[in-house]
C-alpha positions in Angstrom: 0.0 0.0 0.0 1.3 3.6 -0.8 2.3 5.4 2.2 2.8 8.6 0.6 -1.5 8.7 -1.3 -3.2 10.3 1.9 -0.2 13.0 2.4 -0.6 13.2 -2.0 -4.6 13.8 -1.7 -4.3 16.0 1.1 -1.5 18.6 -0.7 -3.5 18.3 -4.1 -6.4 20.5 -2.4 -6.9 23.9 -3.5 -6.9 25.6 -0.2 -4.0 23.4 1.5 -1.9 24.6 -1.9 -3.5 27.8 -1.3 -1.9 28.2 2.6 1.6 26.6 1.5 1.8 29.2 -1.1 0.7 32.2 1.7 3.1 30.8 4.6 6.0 30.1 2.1 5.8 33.9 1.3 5.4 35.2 4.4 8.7 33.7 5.3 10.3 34.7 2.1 9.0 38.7 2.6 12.1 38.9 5.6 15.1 37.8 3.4 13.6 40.0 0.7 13.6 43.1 2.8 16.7 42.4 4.3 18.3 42.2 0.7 16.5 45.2 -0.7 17.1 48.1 2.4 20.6 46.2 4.0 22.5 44.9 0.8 21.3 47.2 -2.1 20.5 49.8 0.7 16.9 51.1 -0.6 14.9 53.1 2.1 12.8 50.9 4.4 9.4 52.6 2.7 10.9 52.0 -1.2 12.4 48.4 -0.4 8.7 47.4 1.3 6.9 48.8 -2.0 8.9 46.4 -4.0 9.0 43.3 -1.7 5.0 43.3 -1.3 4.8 44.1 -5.3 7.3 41.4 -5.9 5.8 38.9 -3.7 2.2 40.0 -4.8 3.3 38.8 -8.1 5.0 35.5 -7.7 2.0 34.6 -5.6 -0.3 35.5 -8.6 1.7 33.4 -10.6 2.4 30.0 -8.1 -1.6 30.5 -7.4 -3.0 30.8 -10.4 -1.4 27.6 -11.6 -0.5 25.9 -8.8 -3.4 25.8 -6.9 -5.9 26.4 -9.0 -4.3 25.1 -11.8 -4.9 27.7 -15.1 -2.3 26.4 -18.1 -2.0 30.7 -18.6 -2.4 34.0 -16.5 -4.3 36.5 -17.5 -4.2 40.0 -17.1 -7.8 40.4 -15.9 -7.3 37.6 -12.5 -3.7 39.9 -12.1 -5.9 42.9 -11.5 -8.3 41.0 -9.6 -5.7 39.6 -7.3 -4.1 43.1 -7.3 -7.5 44.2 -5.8 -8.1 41.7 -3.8 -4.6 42.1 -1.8 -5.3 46.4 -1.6 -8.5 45.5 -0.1 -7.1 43.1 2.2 -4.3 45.4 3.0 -7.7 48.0 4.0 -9.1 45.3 6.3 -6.1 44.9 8.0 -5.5 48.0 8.9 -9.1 49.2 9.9 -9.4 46.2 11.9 -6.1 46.7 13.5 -6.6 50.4 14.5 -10.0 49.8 15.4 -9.6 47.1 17.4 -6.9 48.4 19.2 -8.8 51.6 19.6 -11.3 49.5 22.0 -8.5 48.6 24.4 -7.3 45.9 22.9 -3.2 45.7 22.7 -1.9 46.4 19.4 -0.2 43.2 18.7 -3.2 40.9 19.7 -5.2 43.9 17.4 -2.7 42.9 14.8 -3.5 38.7 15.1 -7.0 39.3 15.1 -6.6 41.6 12.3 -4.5 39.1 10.3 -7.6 36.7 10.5 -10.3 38.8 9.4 -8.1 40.0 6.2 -6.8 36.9 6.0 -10.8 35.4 5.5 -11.7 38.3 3.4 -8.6 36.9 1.4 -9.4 33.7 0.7 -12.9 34.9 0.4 -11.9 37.0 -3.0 -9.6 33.9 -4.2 -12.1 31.3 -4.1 -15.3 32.8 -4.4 -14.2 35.8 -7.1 -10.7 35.1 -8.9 -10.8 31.4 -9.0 -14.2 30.4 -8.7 -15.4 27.6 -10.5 -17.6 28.8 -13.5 -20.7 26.9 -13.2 -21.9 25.7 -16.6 -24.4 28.4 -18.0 -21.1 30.9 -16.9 -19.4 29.1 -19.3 -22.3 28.9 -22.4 -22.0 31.3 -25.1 -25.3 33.0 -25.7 
């Protein structure tokens, strides 16, 4: 018996891939900055433009055919996904200050922050982006 089919099944779902591809980044936006203000010495406001464009990007393109598995990108999900991430950025923020603005710490603000975007997130990438077309989507008129 193969070991290795639950682990296979498991990783082949859309929203594991969809995580994997979310925490690999986040772990991948230090090294960036680091590179961009330390090594090529950018400012710490011009090297975080790039590293959340740059990121923003790669994710596009490791989502879009990764995990939800489109042979091409188009232009039209890049802007969507562009969108989505602003208005994500939006959430965080508003949640963050208004949370913390009712007494709760900053930090924990910032967590409980991080889950609401993050759920508005995956909201946009499922449900808008990447949803599945149903079939009269899909007919011609």
């Amino acid at each position: 018996m193969n070991q290795a089919t639950p682990l296979r099944q498991f990783l082949a779902k859309p929203m594991v891939r969809w995580w994997i591809v979310g925490l690999f980044f986040t772990g991948f936006n230090i090294p960036a900055l680091y590179v961009l203000h330390e090594v090529l010495g950018l400012t710490v406001a011009i090297a975080t433009l790039i590293t959340a464009e740059l990121i923003t990007i790669l994710r596009f393109f490791l989502n879009d055919r990764w995990v939800f598995g489109h042979p091409r990108p188009t232009w039209q999900r890049l802007w969507q996904y562009h969108l989505s991430n602003a208005s994500s950025f939006v959430i965080w923020w508003l949640a963050v200050n208004g949370i913390e603005s009712a007494g709760v710490h900053y930090l924990i603000a910032s967590l409980l922050a991080t889950a609401i975007s993050v759920g508005w997130s995956m909201a946009t990438n499922f449900l808008w982006i990447w949803r599945k077309k149903s079939q009269e989507e899909g007919r011609s008129p």
